[in-house]
Backbone as CSV, one residue per row, in Angstrom:
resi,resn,N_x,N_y,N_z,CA_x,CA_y,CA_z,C_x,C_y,C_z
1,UNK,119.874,107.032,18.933,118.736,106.262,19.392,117.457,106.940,18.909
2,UNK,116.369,105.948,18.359,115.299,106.525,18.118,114.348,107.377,19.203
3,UNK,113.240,108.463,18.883,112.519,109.071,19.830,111.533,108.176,19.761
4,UNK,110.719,109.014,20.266,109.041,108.165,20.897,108.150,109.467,20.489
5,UNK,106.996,108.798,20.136,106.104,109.833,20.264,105.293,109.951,21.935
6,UNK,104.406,110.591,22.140,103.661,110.547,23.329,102.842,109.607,23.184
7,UNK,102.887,108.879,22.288,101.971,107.374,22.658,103.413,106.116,22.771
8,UNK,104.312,106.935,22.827,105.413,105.446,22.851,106.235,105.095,21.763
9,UNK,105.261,105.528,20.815,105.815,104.642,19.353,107.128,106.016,18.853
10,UNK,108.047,104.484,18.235,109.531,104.912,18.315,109.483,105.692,16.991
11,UNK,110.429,107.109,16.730,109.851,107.744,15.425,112.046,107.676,14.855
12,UNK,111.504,106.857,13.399,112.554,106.467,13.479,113.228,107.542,11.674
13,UNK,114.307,108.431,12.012,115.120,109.149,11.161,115.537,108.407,9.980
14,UNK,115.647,109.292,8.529,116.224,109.001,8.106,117.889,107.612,7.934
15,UNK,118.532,108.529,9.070,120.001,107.719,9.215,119.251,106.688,9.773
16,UNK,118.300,106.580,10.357,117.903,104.897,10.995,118.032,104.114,10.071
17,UNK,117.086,104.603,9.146,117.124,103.335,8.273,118.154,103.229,7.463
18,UNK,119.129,104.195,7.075,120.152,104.458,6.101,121.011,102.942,6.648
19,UNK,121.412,103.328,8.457,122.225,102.180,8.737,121.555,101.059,8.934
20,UNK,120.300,100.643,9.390,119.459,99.581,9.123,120.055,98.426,7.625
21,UNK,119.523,99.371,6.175,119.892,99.194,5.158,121.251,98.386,5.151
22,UNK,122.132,99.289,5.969,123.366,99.170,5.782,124.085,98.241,6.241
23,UNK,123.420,97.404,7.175,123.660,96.005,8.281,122.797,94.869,7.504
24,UNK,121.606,95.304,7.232,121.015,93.838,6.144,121.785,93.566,4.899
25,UNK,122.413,94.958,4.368,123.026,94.677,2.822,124.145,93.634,3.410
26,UNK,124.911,93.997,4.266,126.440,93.643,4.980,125.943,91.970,5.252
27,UNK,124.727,91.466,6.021,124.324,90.349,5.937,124.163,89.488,4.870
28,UNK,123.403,90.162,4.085,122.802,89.609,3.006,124.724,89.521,2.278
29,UNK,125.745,89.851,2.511,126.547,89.217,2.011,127.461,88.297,2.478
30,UNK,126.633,88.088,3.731,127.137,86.963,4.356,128.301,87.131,5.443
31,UNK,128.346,88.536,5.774,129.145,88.782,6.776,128.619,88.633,7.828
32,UNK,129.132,87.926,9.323,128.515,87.579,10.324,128.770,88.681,11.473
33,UNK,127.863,88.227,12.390,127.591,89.577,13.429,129.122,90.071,13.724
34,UNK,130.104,89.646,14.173,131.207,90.362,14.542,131.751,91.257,13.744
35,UNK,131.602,90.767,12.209,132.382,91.555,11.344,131.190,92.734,10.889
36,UNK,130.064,92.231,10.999,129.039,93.569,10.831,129.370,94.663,11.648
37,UNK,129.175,94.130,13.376,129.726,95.111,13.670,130.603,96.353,13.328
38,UNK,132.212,95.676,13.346,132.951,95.979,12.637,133.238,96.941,11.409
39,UNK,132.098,96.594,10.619,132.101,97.372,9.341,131.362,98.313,9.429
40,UNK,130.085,98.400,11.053,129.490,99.587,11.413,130.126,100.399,11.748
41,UNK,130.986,100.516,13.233,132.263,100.997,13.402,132.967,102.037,12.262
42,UNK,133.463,100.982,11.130,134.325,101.766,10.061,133.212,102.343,9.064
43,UNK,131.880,102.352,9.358,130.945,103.323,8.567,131.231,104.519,9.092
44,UNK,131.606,105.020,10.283,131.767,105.944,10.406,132.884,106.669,9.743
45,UNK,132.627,107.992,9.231,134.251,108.653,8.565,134.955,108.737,8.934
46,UNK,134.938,109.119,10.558,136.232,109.502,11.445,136.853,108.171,11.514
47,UNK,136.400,106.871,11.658,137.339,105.641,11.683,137.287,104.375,10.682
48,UNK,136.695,105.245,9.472,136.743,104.191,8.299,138.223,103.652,8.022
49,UNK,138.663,102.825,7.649,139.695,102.183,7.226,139.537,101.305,6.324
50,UNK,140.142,101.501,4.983,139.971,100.717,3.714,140.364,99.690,3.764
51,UNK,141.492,99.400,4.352,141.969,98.537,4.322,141.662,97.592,5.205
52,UNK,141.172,97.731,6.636,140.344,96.803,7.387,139.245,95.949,6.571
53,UNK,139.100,96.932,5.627,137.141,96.746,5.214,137.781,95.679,4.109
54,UNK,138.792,96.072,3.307,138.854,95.067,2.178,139.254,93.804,2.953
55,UNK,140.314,93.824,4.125,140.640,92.777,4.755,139.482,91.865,5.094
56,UNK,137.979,92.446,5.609,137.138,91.673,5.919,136.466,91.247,4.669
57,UNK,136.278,92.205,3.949,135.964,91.627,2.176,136.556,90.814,1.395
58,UNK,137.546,90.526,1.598,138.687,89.268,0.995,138.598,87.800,1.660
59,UNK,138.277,87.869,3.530,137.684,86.700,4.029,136.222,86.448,3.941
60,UNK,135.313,87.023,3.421,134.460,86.853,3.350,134.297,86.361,2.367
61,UNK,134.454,86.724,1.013,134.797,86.084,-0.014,135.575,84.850,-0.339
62,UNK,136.573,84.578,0.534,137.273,83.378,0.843,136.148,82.368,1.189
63,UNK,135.664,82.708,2.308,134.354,82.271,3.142,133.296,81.389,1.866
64,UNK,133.181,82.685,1.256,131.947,81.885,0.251,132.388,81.408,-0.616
65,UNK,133.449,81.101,-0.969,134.243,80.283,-2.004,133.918,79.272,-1.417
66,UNK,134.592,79.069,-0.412,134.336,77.802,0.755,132.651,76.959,0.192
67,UNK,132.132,77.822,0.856,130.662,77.515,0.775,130.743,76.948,-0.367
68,UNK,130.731,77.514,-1.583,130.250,77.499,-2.778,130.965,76.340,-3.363
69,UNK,132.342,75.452,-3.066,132.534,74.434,-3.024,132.129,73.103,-2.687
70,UNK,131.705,73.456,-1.369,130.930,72.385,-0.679,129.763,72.000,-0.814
71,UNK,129.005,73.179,-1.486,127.708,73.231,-2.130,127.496,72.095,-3.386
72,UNK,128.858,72.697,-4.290,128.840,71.824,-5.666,129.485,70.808,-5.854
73,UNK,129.737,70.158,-4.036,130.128,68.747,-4.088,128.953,68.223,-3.231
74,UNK,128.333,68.736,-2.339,127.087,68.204,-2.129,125.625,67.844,-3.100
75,UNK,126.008,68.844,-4.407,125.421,68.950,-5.621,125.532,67.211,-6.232
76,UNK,126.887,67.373,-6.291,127.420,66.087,-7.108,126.736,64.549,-6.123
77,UNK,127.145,64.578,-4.901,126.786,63.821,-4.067,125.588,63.392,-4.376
78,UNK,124.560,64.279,-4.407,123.163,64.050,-4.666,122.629,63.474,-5.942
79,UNK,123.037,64.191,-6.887,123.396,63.550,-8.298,123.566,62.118,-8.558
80,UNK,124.177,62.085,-7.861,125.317,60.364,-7.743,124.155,59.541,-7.448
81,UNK,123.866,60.137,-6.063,122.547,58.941,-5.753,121.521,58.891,-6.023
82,UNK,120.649,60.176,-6.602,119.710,59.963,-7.587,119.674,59.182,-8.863
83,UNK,121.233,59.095,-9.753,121.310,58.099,-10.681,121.528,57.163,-10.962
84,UNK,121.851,56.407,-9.411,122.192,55.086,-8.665,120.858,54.707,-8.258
85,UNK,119.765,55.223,-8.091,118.261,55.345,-7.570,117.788,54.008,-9.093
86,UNK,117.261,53.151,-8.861,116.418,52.305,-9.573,115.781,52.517,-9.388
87,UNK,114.544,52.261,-10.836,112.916,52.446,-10.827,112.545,51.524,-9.693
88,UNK,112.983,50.281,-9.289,111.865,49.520,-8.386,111.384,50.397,-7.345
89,UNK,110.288,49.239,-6.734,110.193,49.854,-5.370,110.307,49.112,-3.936
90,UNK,111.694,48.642,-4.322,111.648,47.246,-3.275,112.454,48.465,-2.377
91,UNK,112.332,48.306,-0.983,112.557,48.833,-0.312,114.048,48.536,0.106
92,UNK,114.230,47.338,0.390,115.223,47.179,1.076,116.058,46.856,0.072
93,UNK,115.987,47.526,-1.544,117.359,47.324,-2.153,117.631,48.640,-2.273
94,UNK,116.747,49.967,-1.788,117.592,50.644,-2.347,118.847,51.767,-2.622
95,UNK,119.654,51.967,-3.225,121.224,52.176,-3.180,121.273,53.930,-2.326
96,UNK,120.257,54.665,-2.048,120.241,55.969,-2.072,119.996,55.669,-0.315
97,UNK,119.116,54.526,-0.056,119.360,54.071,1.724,120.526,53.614,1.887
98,UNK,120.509,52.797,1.740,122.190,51.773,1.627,123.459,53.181,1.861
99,UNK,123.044,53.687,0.607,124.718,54.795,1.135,124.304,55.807,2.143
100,UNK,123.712,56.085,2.441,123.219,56.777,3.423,123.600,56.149,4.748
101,UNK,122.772,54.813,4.982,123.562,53.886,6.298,125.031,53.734,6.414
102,UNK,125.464,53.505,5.103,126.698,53.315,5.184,127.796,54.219,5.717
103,UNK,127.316,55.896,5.472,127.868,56.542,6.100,127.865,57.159,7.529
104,UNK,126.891,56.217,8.300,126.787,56.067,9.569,128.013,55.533,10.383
């Protein structure tokens, strides 16, 4: 835990920010709070485990495969109806509303 100075303010170590660093990188790859946790836990040496860590690195990666599918069919989706989009500007013909309601 961080100290305080005598005005309050928290005086924060090296390792603060080391593991700070070390929970945004873990985010920033899209691992969610449980498994952050988790991988804080196995930051430590005494209970690192490789094989936990790749286990959570292999679903995570699964994970964003996922994503990254659904992305480049929502890609396509959009595509579709932008080139189904006519120049007019009649309102009520056009195909990018229409499929939209339709999937109501």
């Amino acid at each position: 835990m961080a100290g305080r100075t005598a005005g309050g303010h928290r005086i924060y170590r090296q390792q603060h920010y080391k593991m700070l660093m070390f929970i945004l990188r873990a985010k920033h790859l899209g691992f969610g709070q449980t498994d952050v946790r988790r991988l804080v836990d196995m930051a430590d040496p005494s209970r690192t485990d490789c094989g936990n860590v790749r286990q959570l690195a292999d679903h995570q990666l699964k994970e964003t495969r996922s994503k990254i599918r659904k992305l480049q069919q929502l890609e396509k989706t959009l595509n579709d109806l932008i080139a189904n989009c006519e120049s007019g500007n009649i309102p009520a013909e056009c195909p990018m509303i229409d499929s939209l309601l339709d999937e109501i």
